[in-house]
C-alpha positions in Angstrom: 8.1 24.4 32.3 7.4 27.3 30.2 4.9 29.8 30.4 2.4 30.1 27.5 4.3 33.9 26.2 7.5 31.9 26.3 6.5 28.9 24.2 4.7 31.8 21.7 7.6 33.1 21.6 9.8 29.6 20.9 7.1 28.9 17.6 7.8 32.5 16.5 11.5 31.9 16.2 11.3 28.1 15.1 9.3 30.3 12.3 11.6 32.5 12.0 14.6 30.6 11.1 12.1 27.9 8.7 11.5 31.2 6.6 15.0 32.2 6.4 16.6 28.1 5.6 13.5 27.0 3.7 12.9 28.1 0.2 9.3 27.6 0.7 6.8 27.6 3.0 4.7 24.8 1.3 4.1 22.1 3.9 5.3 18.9 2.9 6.2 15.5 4.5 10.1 17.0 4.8 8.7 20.0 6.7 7.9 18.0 9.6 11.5 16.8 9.6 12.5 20.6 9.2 10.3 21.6 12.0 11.9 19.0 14.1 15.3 19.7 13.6 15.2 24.0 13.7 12.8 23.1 17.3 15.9 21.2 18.4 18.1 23.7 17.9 15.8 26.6 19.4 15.1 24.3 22.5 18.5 23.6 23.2 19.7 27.1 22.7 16.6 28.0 25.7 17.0 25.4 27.9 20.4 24.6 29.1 19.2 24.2 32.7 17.0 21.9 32.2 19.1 19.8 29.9 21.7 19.7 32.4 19.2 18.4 34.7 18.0 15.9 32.2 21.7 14.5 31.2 22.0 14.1 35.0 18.4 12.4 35.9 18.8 8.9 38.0 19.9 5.8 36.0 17.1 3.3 35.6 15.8 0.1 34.3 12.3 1.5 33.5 11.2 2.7 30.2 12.5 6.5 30.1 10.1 8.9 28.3 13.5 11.0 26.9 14.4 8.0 25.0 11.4 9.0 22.6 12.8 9.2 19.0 10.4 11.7 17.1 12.7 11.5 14.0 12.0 8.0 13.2 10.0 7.8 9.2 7.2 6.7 10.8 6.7 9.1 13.3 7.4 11.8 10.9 5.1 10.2 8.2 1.9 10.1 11.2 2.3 13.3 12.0 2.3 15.0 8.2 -1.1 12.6 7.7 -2.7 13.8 10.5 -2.5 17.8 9.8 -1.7 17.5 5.9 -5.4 18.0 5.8 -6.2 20.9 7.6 -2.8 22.9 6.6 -1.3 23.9 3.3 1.7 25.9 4.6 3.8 26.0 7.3 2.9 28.9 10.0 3.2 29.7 13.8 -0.2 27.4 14.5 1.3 24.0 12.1 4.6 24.2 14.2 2.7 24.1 17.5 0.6 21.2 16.4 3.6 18.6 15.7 5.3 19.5 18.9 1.8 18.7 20.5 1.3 15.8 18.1 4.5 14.6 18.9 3.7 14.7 22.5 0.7 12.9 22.6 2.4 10.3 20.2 5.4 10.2 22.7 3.3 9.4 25.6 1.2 7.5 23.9 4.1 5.1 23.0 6.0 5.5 26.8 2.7 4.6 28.3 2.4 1.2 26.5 6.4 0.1 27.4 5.8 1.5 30.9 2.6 -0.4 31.7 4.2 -3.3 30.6 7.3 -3.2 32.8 5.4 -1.8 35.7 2.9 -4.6 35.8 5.5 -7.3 35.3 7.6 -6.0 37.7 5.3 -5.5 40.8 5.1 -9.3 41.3 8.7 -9.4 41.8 8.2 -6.9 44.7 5.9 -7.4 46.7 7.1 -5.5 49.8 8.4 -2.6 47.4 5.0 -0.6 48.5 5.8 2.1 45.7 5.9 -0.5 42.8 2.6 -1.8 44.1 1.5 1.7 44.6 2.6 2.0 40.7 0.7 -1.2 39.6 -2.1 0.7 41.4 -2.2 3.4 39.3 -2.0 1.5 36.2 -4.9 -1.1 36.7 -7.1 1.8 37.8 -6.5 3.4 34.3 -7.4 0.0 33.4 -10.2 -0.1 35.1 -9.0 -3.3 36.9 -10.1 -2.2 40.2 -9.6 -5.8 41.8 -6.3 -6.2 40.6 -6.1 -2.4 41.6 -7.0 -3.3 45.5 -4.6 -5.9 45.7 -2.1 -4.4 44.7 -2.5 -1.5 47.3 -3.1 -3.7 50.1 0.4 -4.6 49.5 1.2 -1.3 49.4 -0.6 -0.8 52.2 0.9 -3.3 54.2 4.2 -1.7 54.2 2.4 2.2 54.9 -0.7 2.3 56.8 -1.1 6.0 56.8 -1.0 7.2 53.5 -3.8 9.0 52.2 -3.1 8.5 48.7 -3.4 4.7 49.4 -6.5 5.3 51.3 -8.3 7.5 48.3 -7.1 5.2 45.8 -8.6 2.4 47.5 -12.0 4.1 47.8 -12.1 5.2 44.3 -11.5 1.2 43.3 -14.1 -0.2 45.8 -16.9 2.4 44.7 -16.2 1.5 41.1 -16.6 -2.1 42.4 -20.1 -1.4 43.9 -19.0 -1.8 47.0 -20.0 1.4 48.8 -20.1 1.3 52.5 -16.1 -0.2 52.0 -15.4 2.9 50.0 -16.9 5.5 52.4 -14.3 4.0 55.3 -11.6 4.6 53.1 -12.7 8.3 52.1 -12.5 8.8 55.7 -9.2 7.7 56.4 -7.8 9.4 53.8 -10.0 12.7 55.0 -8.5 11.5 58.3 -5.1 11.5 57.3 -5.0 14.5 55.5 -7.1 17.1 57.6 -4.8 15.9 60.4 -1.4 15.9 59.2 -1.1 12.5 59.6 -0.2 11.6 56.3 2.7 9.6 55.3 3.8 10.0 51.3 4.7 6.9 49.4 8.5 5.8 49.8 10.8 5.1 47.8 13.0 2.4 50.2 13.6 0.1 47.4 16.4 -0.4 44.5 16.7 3.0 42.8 17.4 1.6 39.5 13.9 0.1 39.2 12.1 2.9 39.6 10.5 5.0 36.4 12.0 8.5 36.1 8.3 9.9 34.6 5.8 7.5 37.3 2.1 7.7 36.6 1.2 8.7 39.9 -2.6 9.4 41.8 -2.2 12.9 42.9 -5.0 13.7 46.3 -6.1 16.7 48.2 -8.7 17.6 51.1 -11.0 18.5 48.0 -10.5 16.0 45.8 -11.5 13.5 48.7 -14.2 15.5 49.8 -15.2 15.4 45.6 -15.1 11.5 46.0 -17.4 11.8 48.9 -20.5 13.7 47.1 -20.0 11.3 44.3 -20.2 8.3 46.7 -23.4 10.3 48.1 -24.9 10.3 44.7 -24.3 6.7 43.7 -26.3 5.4 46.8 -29.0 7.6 46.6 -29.4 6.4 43.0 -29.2 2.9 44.2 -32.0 3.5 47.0 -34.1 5.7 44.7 -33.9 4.0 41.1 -32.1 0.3 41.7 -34.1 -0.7 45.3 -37.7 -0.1 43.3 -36.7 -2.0 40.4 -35.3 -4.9 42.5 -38.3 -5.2 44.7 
């Protein structure tokens, strides 16, 4: 990933070269095109490492994120209608808000076709305790937490000692109400952790099925320990507010 003088330094010279191709500066819906094309051209240039590594990433059946096409009409058209107000020339600041327009389009777009294939695939694999782990991830966004739990217990059933399954499954029964359930779970990820215990999800399945950009639940002794406070404050806003108004 770049550092922030490096991408400075990337707009400057996507600039650069718009000034000396383009006969204005006036931003129009063809600028964004433009912008696209010279960015392209400076990124490749930069980053032959890194496309190396991307020509040579894992062959799969999941949704890839680099199959993104961001010089598709529509695309181009969003983007121009979204900052067309708030820019009447093309400068340093425009160029860096359609690359991050783009992005958050981009994933926007790889989000909807990878939730889909993840959650129709994860009933198709129900020992594959990284697909379930997956589905996980993606009801919890959801804010499925039921659907969430089930499909980490199957995830679970294939790796007891992960702590990532253990957090995760806290965080979905505290959502649930279900408090005292959650606070053994905080623990045994807490357990897992502070011990070295820990076993990371595995990826023992069919390669090809898996995503090469997974939305994944990232834990630490701190975020756990974060979990736990909240937890604290949840039931002693149950005993102190709810209780009263129940009795």
């Amino acid at each position: 990933m770049m550092s922030k003088p490096d991408i400075r330094k990337t707009i400057d010279e996507i600039f650069q070269l718009y000034n000396k191709r383009k006969p204005t500066t006036k931003f129009t819906f063809e600028s964004v095109a433009d912008i696209f094309e010279i960015g392209n051209e400076v990124f490749m240039k930069h980053g032959d490492s890194d496309i190396g590594k991307l020509m040579n990433r894992p062959e799969t059946n999941a949704p890839d994120l680099l199959d993104d096409e961001p010089f598709s009409f529509e695309r181009t058209f969003s983007i121009y209608r979204e900052l067309e107000p708030d820019f009447s020339d093309v400068t340093p600041e425009l160029i860096r808000k359609v690359f991050e327009l783009n992005s958050k389009i981009a994933w926007k777009k790889y989000r909807e076709k990878y939730d889909k294939y993840i959650l129709n695939l994860y009933p198709q694999h129900p020992k594959d305790e990284y697909i379930n782990y997956l589905a996980a991830v993606v009801y919890f966004e959801k804010k499925q937490y039921s659907k969430a739990i089930k499909c980490l217990n199957l995830a679970i059933a294939q790796n007891g000692s992960s702590s990532l399954y253990a957090h995760l499954k806290g965080l979905c029964l505290m959502f649930n109400g279900e408090l005292d359930s959650a606070r053994t779970y905080y623990y045994q990820a807490l357990f897992l952790r502070e011990l070295n215990h820990d076993v990371l999800p595995e990826l023992k399945g069919n390669k090809k099925i898996y995503p090469n950009h997974p939305v994944e639940y990232n834990t630490s002794v701190s975020t756990i320990k974060a979990s736990l406070r909240q937890l604290d404050i949840m039931e002693d806003t149950f005993v102190q507010e709810i209780l009263p108004l129940l009795d």
